[in-house]
C-alpha positions, 0 to 999 in steps of 0.5 A, spaced: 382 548 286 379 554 287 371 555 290 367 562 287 361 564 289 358 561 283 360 554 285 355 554 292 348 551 293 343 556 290 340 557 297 347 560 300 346 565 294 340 568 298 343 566 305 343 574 308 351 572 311 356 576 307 360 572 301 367 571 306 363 568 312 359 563 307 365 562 304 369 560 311 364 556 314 363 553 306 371 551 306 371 550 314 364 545 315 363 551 321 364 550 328 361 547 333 361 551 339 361 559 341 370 557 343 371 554 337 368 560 333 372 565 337 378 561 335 377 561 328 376 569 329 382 570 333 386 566 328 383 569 322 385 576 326 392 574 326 393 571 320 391 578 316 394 582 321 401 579 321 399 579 313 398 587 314 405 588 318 408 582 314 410 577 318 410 570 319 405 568 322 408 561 324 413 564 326 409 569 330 405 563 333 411 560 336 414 566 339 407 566 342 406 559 344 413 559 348 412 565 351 406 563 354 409 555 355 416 560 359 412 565 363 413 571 359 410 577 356 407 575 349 408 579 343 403 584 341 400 585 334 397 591 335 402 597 332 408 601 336 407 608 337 
């Protein structure tokens, strides 16, 4: 079911945090540690940039993972030249 702004508590109308972030940390219960936040943020980054260039992002993470797993060079997200 999908979750509006006019769905949250009273008091995250007024909370100085931008809709987005409330609504992460609302649908993700937050994090507990600055790495678990760095996570979060390093995924959500992949996700939209791979949702930009349209690609998979399962696909891109596997080739990521074996990259790392065989000692390679990982793959890129940033824009060729």
């Amino acid at each position: 079911m999908p979750v509006s702004v006019a769905d949250l508590p009273s008091r995250a109308k007024t909370n100085p945090q931008s809709g987005c972030e409330r609504l992460r940390k609302q649908l993700s219960f937050g994090t507990q540690s600055a790495s678990g936040s760095r996570f979060v943020e390093t995924m959500l980054t992949v996700v939209e940039t791979c949702r930009q260039q349209k690609q998979r992002v399962f696909d891109f993470l596997v080739r990521a993972l074996e990259a790392r797993a065989e000692g390679r060079k990982t793959p890129s997200l940033l824009p060729r030249p």
